[in-house]
C-alpha positions in Angstrom: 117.6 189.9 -149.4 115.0 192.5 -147.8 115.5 192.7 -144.0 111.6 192.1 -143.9 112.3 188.2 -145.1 115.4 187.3 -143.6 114.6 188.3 -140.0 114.7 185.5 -137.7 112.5 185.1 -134.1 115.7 186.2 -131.7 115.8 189.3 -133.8 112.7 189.9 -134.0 112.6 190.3 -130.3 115.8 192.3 -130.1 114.1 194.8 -132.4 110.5 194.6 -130.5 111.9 195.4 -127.1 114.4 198.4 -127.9 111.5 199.8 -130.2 109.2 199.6 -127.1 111.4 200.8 -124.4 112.5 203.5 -127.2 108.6 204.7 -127.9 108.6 204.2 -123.9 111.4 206.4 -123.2 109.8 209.6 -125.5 106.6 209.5 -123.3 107.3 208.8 -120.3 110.5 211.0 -119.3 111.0 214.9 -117.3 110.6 217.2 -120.0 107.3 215.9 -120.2 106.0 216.0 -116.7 106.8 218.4 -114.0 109.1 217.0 -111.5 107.9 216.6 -107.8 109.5 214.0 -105.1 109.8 210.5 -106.0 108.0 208.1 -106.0 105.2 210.0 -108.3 101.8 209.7 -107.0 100.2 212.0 -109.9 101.8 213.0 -113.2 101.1 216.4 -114.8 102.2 217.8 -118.2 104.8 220.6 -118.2 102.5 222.1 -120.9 99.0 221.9 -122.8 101.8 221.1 -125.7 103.6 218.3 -123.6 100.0 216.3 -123.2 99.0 216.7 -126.7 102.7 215.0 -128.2 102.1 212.9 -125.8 99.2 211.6 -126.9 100.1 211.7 -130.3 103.3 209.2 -129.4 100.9 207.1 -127.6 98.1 206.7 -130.2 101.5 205.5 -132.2 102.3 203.3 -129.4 98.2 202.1 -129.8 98.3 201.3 -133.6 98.9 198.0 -135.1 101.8 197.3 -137.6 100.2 197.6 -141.3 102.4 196.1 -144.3 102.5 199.0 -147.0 101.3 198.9 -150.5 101.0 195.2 -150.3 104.4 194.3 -148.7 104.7 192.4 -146.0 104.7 194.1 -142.4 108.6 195.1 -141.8 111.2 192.8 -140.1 108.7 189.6 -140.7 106.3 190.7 -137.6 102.9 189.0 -138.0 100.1 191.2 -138.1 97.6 191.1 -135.9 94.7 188.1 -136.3 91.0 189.0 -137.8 89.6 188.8 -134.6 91.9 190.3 -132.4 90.9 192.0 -129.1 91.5 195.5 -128.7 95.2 195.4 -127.7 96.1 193.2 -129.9 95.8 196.0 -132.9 98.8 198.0 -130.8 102.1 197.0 -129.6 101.2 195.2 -126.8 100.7 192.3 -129.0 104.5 192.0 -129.8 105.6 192.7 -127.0 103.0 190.0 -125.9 104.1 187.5 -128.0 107.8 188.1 -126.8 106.7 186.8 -123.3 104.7 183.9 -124.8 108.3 182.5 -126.3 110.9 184.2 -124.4 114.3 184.5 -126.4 116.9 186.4 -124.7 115.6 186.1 -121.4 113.5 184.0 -118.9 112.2 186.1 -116.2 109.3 187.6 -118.3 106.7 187.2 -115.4 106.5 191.2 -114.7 106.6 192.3 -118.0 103.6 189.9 -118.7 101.4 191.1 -115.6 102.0 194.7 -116.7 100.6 193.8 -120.1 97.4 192.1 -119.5 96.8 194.9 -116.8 97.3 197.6 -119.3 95.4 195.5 -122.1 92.1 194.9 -119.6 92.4 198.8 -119.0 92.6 200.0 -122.4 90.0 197.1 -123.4 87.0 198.2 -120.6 84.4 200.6 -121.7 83.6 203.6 -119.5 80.6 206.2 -120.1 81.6 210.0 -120.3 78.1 212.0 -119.2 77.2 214.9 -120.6 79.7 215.2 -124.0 78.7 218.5 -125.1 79.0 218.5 -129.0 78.2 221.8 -129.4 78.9 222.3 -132.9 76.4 220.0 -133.4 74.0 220.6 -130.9 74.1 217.2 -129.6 74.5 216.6 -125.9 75.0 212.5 -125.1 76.5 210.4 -122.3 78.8 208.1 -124.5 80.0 204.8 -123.4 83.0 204.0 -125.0 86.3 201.6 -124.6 89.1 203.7 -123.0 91.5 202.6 -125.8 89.2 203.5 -128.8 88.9 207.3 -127.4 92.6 207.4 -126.6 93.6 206.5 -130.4 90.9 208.6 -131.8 92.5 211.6 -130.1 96.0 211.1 -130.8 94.9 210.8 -134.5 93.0 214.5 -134.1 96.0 215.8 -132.0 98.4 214.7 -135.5 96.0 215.1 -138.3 94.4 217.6 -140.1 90.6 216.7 -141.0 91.4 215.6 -144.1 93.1 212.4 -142.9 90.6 211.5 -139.8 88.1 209.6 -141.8 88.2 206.1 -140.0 88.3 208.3 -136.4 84.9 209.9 -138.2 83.3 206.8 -138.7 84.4 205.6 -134.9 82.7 209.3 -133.5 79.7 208.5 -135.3 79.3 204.8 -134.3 79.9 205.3 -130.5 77.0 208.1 -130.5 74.7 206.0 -132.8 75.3 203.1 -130.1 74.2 205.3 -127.4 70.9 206.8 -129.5 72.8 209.3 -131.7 72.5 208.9 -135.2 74.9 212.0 -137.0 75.4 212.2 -140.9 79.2 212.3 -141.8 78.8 215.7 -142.4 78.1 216.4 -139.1 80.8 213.5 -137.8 83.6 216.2 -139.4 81.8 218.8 -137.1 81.9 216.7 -134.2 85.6 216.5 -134.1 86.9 219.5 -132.7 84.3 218.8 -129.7 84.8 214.8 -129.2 88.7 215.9 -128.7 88.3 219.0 -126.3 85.8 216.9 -124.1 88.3 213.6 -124.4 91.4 214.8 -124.5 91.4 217.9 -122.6 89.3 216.5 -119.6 89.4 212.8 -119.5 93.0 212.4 -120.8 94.3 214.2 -118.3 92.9 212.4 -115.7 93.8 209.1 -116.9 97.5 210.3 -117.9 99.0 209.1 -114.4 97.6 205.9 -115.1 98.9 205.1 -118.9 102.2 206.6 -117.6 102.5 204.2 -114.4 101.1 201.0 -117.3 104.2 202.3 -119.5 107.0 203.0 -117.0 106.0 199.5 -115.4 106.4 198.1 -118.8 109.5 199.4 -119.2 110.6 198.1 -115.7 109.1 195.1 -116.8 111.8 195.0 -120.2 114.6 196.0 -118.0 114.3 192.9 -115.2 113.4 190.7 -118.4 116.9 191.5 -120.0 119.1 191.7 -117.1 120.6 188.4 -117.2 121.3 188.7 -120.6 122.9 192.0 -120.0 124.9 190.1 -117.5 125.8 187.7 -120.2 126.8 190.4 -123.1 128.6 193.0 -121.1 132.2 193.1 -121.1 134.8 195.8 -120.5 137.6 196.4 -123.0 141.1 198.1 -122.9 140.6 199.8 -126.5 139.2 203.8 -125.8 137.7 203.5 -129.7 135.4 201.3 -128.6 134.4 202.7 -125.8 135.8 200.7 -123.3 133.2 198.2 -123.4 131.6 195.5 -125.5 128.5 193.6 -125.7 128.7 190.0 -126.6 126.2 189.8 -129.3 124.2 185.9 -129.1 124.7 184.1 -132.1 121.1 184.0 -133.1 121.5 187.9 -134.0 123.4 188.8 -137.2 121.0 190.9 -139.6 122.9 194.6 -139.1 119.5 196.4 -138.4 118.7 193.9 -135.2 122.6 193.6 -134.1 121.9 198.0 -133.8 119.0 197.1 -132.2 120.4 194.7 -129.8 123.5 196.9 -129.3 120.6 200.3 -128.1 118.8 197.7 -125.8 121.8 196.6 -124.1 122.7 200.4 -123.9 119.9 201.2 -122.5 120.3 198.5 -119.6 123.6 199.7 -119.3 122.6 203.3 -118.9 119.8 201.8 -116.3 116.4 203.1 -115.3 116.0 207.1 -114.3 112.9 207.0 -112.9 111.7 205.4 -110.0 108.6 203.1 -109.7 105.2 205.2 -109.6 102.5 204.9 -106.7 100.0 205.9 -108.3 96.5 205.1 -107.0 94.6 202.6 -107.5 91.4 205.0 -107.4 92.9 206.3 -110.5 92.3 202.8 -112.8 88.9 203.0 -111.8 87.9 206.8 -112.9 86.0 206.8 -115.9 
């Protein structure tokens, strides 16, 4: 049977948290930022390179779950509702639901406050003065929802033009809404501009921001599971095995989710490398 109809609510978490921290754990790590003193108070990119994959990973992290060619979204997720707020159409909404009927833990409390926090973030709309669309001389101050812009970039940062149709159509509604009507023509031209003025300006000043949201989401994870690591973790006397086992809950026998289960568990056991941020609070406000 397809691991997509089989998949039961206890894996289904198993596989939603370790695919979270995972995603969490390729953004939010030292060869992406420069390393000063813990705790971090501001986070900057080792590169121009190291912000644009991230950005990339987190307009990934920002997309919803689509099923493909008519089959059902993988592992028997649900997709997102009609009406969905904003966050809702990324991961946030598994990782939501996860804390709405907690499975392999209790102490979800954290990892929920982080959540709405970051969802209420991404969801308020800010207004950037002065976009300079040069390419088609259009000048405009453009209010627009912080998430919207952030997905719209990572899709220019890993796209060529040819595949940024829907971004198009979001460039050209958010200047129609503030008194710009473009042609779609012109919404290709705008591209290059929307993403130097976004990414390269604003981006960067929110990055300490979406990386404290994600690193406290992944703190959030790691207190959620840790009395279910205290549960699974055993030590062993055979050296093949590594000297230690994890005690898989009975709920969990599909051999994708038991992997996924085993990572998660790894990844408690290898703990957290980073310390909490302090990042200020100034810094949620701007823009």
């Amino acid at each position: 049977m397809p691991i997509r109809c089989c998949v039961n609510e206890t894996e289904q978490e198993a596989i939603v948290l370790n695919a979270a921290w995972a995603m969490i754990d390729d953004m939010v790590n030292w060869a992406m930022f420069v390393k000063f003193d813990e705790p971090l108070r501001n986070v900057l990119f080792e590169t121009s390179q190291h912000a644009r994959l991230f950005n990339i990973l987190l307009g990934d992290f920002l997309s919803p779950l689509h099923a493909f060619k008519g089959k059902p979204v993988p592992f028997a997720l649900p997709a997102a509702p009609s009406d969905a707020r904003l966050s809702d159409l990324t991961f946030l909404f598994y990782l939501r639901r996860v804390c709405e009927a907690p499975r392999l833990g209790s102490d979800c409390g954290a990892l929920a406050d982080t959540i709405e926090r970051f969802s209420v973030w991404l969801e308020a709309e800010f207004v950037a003065e002065g976009v300079n669309l040069a390419d088609i001389d259009v000048v405009a101050d453009v209010r627009i929802q912080r998430g919207r812009y952030l997905k719209i970039c990572g899709d220019i940062a890993k796209h060529n033009m040819t595949r940024l149709e829907s971004n198009v159509s979001h460039i050209r509604r958010a200047l129609a809404e503030n008194g710009h009507t473009i042609s779609e023509q012109d919404g290709y031209l705008a591209i290059a501009g929307f993403y130097e003025w976004f990414h390269e300006n604003i981006f960067l000043a929110h990055a300490s921001v979406i990386a404290d949201f994600l690193h406290s989401i992944r703190i959030g994870i790691h207190t959620y599971l840790r009395a279910e690591f205290a549960r699974a973790y055993r030590r062993t006397d055979v050296p093949f095995e590594g000297f230690y086992q994890f005690d898989v809950p009975a709920a969990i026998t599909e051999p994708v989710a038991r992997a996924m289960y085993w990572d998660a568990m790894n990844r408690m056991r290898a703990g957290l490398y980073m310390r909490p941020f302090a990042i200020s609070e100034t810094l949620k406000t701007l823009y």
